[in-house]
C-alpha positions in Angstrom: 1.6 -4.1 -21.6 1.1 -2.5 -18.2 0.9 0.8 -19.3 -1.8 0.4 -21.8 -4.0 -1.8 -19.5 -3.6 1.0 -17.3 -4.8 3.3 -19.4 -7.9 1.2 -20.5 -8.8 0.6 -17.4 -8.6 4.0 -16.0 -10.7 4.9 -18.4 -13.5 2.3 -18.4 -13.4 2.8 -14.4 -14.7 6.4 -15.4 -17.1 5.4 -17.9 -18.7 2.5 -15.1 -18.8 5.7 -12.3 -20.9 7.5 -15.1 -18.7 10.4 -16.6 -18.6 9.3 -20.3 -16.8 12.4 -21.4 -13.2 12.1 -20.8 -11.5 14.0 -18.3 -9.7 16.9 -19.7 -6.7 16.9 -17.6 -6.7 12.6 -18.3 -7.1 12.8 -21.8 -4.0 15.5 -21.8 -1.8 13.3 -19.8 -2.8 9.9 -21.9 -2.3 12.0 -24.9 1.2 13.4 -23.7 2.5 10.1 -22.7 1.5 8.2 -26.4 3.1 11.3 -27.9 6.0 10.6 -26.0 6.5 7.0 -27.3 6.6 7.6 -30.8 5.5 5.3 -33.5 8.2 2.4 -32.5 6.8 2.6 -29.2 3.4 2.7 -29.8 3.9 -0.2 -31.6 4.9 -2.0 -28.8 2.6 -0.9 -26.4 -0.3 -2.2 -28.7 1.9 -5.5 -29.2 2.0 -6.2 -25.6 -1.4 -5.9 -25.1 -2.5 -7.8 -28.4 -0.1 -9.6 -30.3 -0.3 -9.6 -33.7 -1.3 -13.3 -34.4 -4.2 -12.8 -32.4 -6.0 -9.4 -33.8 -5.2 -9.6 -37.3 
């Protein structure tokens, strides 16, 4: 759950400074790291952040 808050938060923090394109060298590391996890645990990143009974 961490992780992914992390991750939205970096990136709204960037979006409030004013840079709404993503960073290059942030959008390689976030896209390295959810690579990385793999379906399963993509999964449960997004579960820990939203369970299911709530966002379906």
């Amino acid at each position: 759950m961490g992780a992914a808050l992390m991750m939205v938060d970096s990136r709204l923090r960037s979006v409030h400074g004013g840079e709404t394109a993503p960073d290059s060298e942030q959008q390689e590391l976030t896209d390295r790291f959810t690579a990385s996890l793999g379906p399963d645990g993509l999964d449960g990143l997004l579960d820990g952040t939203c369970p299911s009974s709530t966002c379906s």
